[in-house]
N, C-alpha and C positions, 0 to 999 in steps of 0.2 A: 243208434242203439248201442249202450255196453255190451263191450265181451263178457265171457264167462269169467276171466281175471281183470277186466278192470273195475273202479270203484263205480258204484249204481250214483252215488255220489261224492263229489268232491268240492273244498272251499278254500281259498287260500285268502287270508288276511280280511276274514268278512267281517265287513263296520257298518254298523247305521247309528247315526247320529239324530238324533232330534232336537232344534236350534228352538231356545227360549231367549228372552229380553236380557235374562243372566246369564245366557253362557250356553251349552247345550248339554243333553241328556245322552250319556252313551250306553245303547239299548242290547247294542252286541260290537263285541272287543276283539276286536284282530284273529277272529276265531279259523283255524285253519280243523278240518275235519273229515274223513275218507269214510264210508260206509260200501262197504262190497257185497255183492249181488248174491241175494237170499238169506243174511243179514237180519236178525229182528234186534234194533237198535234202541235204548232208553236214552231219553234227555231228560236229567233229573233235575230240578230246582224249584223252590221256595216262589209262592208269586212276585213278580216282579224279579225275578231272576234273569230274559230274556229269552224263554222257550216258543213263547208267543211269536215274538219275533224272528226269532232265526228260522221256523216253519214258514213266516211268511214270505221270506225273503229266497225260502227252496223252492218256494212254491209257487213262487211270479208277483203275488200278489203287492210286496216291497220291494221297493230297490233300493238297493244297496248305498251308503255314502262312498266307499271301497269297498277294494276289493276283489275274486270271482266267483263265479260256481258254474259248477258243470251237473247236469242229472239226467240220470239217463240217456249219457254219450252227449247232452245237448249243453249249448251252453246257455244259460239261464239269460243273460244281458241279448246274445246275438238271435237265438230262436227259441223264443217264449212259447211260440205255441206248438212245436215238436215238444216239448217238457211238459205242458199243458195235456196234450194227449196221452202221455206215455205215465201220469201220476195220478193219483185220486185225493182228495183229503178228505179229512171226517173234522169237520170243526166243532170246537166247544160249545157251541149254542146249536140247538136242531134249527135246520135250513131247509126241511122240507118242506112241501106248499101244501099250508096247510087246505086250501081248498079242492085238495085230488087224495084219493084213498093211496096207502100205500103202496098197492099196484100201480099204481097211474102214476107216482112218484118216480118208480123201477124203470117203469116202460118209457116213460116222456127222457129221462134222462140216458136211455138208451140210444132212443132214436135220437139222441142230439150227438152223438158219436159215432152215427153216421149205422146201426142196425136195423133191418127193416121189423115192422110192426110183429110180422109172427114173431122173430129170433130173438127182437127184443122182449114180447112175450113170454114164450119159453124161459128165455132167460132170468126173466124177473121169478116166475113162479117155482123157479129151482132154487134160487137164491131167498126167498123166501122161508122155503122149506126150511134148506141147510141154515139160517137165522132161526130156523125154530118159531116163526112168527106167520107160518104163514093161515093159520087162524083169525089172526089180524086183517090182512090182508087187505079186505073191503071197506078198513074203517077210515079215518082222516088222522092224522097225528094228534089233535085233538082228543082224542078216543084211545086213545093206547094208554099205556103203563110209561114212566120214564126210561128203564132197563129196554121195551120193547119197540122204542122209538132211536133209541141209540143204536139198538143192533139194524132198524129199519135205515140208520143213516149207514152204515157200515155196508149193508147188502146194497145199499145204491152206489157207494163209494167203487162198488163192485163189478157194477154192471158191462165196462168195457174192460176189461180184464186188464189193472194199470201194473207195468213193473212196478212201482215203489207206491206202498199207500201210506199217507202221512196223517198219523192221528192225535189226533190234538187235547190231550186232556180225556178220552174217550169214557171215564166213567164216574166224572166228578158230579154230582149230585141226582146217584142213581146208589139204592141201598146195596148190602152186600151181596145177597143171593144173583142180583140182576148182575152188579160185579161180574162177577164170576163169573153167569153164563155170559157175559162178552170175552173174557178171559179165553173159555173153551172156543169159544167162534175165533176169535185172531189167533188161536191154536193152530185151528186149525186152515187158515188162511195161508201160515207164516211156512205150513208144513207142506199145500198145495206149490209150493215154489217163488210165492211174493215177498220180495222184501219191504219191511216195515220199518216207520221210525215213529214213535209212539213218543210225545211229550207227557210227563205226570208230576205230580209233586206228592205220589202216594208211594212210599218207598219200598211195598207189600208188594206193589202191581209190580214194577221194575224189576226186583229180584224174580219174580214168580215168571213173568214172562221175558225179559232180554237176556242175550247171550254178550254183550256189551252195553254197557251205558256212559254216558258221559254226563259228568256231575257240573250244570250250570251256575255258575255265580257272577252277580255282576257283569253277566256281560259276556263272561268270559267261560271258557272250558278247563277247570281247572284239575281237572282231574279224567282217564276215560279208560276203562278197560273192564274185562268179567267181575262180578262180587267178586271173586275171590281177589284178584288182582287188585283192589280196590282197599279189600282190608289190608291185604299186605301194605300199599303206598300209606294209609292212616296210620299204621304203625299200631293197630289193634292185636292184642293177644287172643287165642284161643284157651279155654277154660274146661280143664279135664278134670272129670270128681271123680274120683274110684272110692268105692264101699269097701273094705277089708273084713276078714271075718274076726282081726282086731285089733289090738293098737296100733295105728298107723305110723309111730313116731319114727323106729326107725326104718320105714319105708318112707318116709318123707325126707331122712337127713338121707340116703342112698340117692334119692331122686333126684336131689337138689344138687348133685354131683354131674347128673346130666347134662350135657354141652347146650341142649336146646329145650333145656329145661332153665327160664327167667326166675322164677319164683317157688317154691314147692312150701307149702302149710297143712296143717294135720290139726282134728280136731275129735280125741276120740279113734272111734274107726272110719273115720272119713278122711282122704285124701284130697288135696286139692293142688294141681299143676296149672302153671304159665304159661305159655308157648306160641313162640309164633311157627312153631314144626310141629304141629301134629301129626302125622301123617305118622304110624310105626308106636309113635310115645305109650300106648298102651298096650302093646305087646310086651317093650322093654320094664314095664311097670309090672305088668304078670310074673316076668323071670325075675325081678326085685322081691315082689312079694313072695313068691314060691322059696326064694333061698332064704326069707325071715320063716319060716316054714308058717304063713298064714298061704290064704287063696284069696281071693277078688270074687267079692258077690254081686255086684255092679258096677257099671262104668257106664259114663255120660260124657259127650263129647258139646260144647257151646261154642261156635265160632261168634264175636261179634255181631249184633245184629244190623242190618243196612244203615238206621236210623242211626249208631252211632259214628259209623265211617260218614255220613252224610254231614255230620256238625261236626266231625272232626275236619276234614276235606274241606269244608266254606267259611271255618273257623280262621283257616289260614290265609283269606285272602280277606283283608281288609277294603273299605266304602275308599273310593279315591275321590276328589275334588272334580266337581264339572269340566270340563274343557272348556274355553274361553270363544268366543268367536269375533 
């Protein structure tokens, strides 16, 4: 089992290869990556990026060409099934059977983890609840809604309480209301004390729920740290418009004087600032405008949105040639 400081997971130099007649497929690239414990982590990339893969390969299901990994203190190659115990996944396609109600889902996969039929009982019909589903309950997956079968995969993912739950794509073709309520549910999952690593190629989910993500391409990690840290490495500006109560001109040549001020343009009474420092810029804009003796009757702050860190970030990593075998 991880410490409190060590990583919940850890890879160094992880490769799978997939061998064809011409050559082979490199599905994940030398990927080395740390994820520490209580952690809600995104793997962001494009399909066919390698998010598929690299879950399967945390999660026992691949092995590896190279490479290692450790999770949850175990080592992935030497004890598959201490890692097996200690994780849960939620995979991209529902895998619940569909001939047992979603009770009987909870419960059977309970008692497979070793919980006797009350506790796993109980436990099912709490986790239900807290899913919001548990009106559902007595039906078959069949019978449900898309949104109420994803959350149904999630509260079974649940059932033995895993340090690390690994979710795979968790809300691709479910509408956005149902989104969301899974959104709130790994809310609040990530806030009970589990760390998560949540694969998406929906750039909305990532921002909205990870504290870190790492942007997938090729194979490879090419990028990983908070939004913010993310737009900084794209080399994205932030976009400040200040309203004036009138002509901006010379409040825009003053601005443009500023050290972390890139750009400054004036249109009218509308200001418009570059920067990759926001952070202050519109205070110092206030004491600009006050000494033109105008005032500031709006101010809007626009950081980059994920979507363009995301094509700038896998912009840079050009398609390389198959490996030869």
């Amino acid at each position: 089992m991880a410490g409190p400081s060590d990583p919940v997971i850890e890879t160094k130099a992880l490769t799978k290869l997939y061998k064809s007649k011409t050559g082979s497929h490199v599905a994940v690239d030398g990927v080395n990556l740390r994820v520490d414990k209580g952690e809600f982590f995104g793997l962001l990339g494009s399909n066919g990026a390698g998010k598929s893969t690299l879950i399967g390969l945390l999660t026992t299901v691949i092995k590896p060409t190279r490479g290692r990994m450790r999770v949850a203190g175990a080592s992935v190659k030497h004890r598959p099934v201490a890692v097996k115990r200690a994780i849960s996944v939620v995979p991209q396609r529902n895998s619940l059977d569909p001939q047992l109600t979603l009770a009987e889902n909870l419960e059977f996969h309970g008692r497979m983890f070793g919980l006797g039929a009350r506790q796993a009982r109980r436990r099912a019909t709490r986790l239900l609840q807290e899913c919001g589903i548990e009106d559902v309950a007595s039906r078959t997956i069949r019978r449900v809604s898309g949104g109420q079968g994803r959350r149904a995969l999630i509260a079974r993912a649940l059932m033995h309480q895993p340090q690390v739950l690994f979710l795979d794509e968790p809300t691709a073709g479910v509408d956005i209301k149902a989104r969301r309520l899974v959104w709130n549910l790994l809310r609040g999952v990530h806030a009970a004390g589990t760390t998560i690593v949540l694969t998406t190629h929906y750039l909305e989910e990532a921002q909205e729920l990870c504290g870190r993500i790492g942007i997938l391409n090729r194979g490879k990690i090419t990028a990983i740290g908070s939004p913010d840290k993310l737009r900084s490495e794209a080399g994205l500006q932030t976009v400040v418009t200040v309203q004036l109560s009138g002509d901006a001109g010379a409040v825009a040549a003053a601005a443009d004087q500023l050290p972390e001020v890139t750009k400054a343009e004036h249109h009218g009474d509308t200001l418009r600032l570059y920067t990759h420092k926001p952070d202050g810029l519109i205070r110092e804009v206030v004491f600009l405008t006050e000494s033109a003796g105008l005032h500031v009757t709006s101010a809007t702050t626009a950081a980059p949105s994920l979507d363009r860190v995301f094509l700038t970030l896998t912009s840079k990593t050009q398609p390389g040639p198959s490996v030869p075998v």
